[in-house]
C-alpha positions in Angstrom: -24.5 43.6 19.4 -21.7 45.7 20.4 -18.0 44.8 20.1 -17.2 46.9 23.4 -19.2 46.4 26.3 -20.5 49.3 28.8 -17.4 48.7 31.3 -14.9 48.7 28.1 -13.6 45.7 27.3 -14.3 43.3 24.1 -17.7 41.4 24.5 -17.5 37.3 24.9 -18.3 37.3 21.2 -15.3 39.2 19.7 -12.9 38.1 22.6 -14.2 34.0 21.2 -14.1 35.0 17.5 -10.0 36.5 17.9 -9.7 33.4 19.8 -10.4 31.3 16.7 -8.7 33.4 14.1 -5.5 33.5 16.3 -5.9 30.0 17.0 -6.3 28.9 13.2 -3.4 31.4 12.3 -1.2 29.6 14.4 -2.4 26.3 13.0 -2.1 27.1 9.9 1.6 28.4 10.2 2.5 25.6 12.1 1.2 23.0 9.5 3.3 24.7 6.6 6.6 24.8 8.7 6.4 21.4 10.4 7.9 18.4 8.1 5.1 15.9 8.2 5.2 13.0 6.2 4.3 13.1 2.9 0.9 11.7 3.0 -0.2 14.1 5.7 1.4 17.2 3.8 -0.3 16.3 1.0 -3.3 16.5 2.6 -3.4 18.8 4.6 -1.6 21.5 3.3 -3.9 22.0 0.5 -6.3 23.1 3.7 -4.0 26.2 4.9 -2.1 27.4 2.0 -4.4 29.6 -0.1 -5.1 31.7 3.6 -1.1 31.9 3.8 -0.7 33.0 0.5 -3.5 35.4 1.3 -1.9 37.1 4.1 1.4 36.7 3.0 2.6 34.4 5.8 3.7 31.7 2.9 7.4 30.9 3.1 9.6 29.0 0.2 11.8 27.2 2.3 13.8 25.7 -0.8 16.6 28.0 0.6 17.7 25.4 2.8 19.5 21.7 1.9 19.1 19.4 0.5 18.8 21.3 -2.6 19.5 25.0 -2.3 18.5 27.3 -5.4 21.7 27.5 -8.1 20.6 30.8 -9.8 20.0 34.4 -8.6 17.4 35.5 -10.3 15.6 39.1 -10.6 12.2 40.2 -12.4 11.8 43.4 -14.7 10.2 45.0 -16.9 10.7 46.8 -19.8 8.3 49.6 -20.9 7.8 51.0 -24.2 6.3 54.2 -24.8 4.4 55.6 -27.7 6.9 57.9 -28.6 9.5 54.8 -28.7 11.4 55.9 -25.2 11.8 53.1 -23.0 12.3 52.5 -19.3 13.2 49.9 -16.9 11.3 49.1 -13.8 13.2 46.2 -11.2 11.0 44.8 -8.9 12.0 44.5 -5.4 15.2 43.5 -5.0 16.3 43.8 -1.0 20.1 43.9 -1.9 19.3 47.2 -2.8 17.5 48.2 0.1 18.4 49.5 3.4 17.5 46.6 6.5 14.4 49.0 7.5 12.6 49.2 3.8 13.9 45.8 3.1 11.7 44.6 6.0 9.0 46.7 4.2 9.2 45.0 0.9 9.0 41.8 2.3 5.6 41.1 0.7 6.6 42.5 -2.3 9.2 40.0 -2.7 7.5 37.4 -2.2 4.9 38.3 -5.1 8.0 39.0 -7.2 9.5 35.3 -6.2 6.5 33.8 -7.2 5.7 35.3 -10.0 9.5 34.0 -11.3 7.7 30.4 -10.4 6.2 28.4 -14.1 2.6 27.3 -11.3 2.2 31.4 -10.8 2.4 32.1 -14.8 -0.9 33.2 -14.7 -0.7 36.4 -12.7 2.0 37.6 -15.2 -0.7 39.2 -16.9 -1.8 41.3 -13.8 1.8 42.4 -13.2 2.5 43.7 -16.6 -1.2 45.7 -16.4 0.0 46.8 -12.6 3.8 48.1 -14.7 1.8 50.1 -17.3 -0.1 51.3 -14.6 2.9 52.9 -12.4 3.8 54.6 -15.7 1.2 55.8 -16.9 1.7 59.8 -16.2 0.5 62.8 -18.2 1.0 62.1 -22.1 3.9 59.2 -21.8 1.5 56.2 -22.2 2.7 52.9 -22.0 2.4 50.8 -25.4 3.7 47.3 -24.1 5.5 46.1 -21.3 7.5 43.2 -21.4 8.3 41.0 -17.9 12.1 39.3 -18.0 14.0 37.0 -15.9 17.1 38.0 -15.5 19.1 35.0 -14.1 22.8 34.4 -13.4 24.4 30.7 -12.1 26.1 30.6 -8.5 28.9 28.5 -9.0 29.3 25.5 -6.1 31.8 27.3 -3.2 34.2 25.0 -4.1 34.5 25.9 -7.5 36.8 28.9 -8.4 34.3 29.9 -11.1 34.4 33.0 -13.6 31.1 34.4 -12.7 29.2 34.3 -16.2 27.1 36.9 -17.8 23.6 37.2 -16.6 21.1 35.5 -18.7 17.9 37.3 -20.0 14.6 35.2 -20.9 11.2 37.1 -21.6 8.3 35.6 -19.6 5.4 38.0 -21.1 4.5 40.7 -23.6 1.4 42.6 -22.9 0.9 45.4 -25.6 -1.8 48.3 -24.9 -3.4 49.6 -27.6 -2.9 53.6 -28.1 -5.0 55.3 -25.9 -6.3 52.2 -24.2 -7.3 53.1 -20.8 -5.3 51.4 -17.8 
């Protein structure tokens, strides 16, 4: 069974199987993005959202009214080294970026945005292990790595609010054992 025929175009079997991936994808994405009513969502979104999670096609919409997100908030982490240096990582944060990378980190974002989320709590573990990984080089080991939520409030616009000081809350602790491998 060849994917290519003789002449050189995709055999009836791949051209039906992209058909029904493509034709799924688009299902799926439609079914997340259309307001249904609630009994329908309820059901039927359970069906599509771990494949749009998977690919990274899943979309918070909460941006939007009625109720529009009243805190900025960021993700870091805070490494501490056996010889008692520290070092900050931030994860994505697309203000920061230039349009072209910002596109780029999209996924990474997302990960971030969820992993800010209490139902994603978790894959906090797996983040810290992935921070100790990325600095993890030559005899600096990481000894623990601590995740944070940095969050400030974004006053109503019609309030002529003094922008307060961004709040810091720790969301988890992972501490490596000298010489434990990563």
């Amino acid at each position: 069974m060849n994917a290519i025929s003789k002449n050189g175009s995709p055999s009836p079997w791949l051209k039906a199987l992209l058909s029904g991936w493509l034709a799924w994808h688009l299902m799926a994405i439609a079914l997340a993005a259309i307001p249904l009513p609630e009994p329908a969502r309820a059901r039927l979104l359970p069906l599509v959202k771990p494949y749009l999670l998977w690919t990274g096609c899943w979309e918070l919409w909460d941006m939007f009214a009625p109720n529009p997100p009243d805190w900025n908030t960021r993700l870091e982490a805070v490494v501490t080294f056996q010889d008692g240096s520290q070092s900050t990582f931030d994860f994505a944060r697309p203000e920061l970026l230039p349009p072209a990378r910002r596109f780029l980190e999209q996924l990474q974002r997302q990960w971030k945005d969820r992993l800010l989320r209490p139902e994603y709590a978790a894959a906090l573990p797996d983040a810290a292990q992935y921070v100790a990984r990325l600095h993890a080089a030559g005899s600096r080991r990481p000894v623990r790595v601590r995740l944070r939520r940095i969050s400030v409030s974004i006053p109503p616009p019609e309030a002529a609010a003094v922008p307060e000081k961004p709040r810091a809350e720790d969301l988890y602790t992972l501490e490596l054992p000298a010489g434990e491998a990563l």
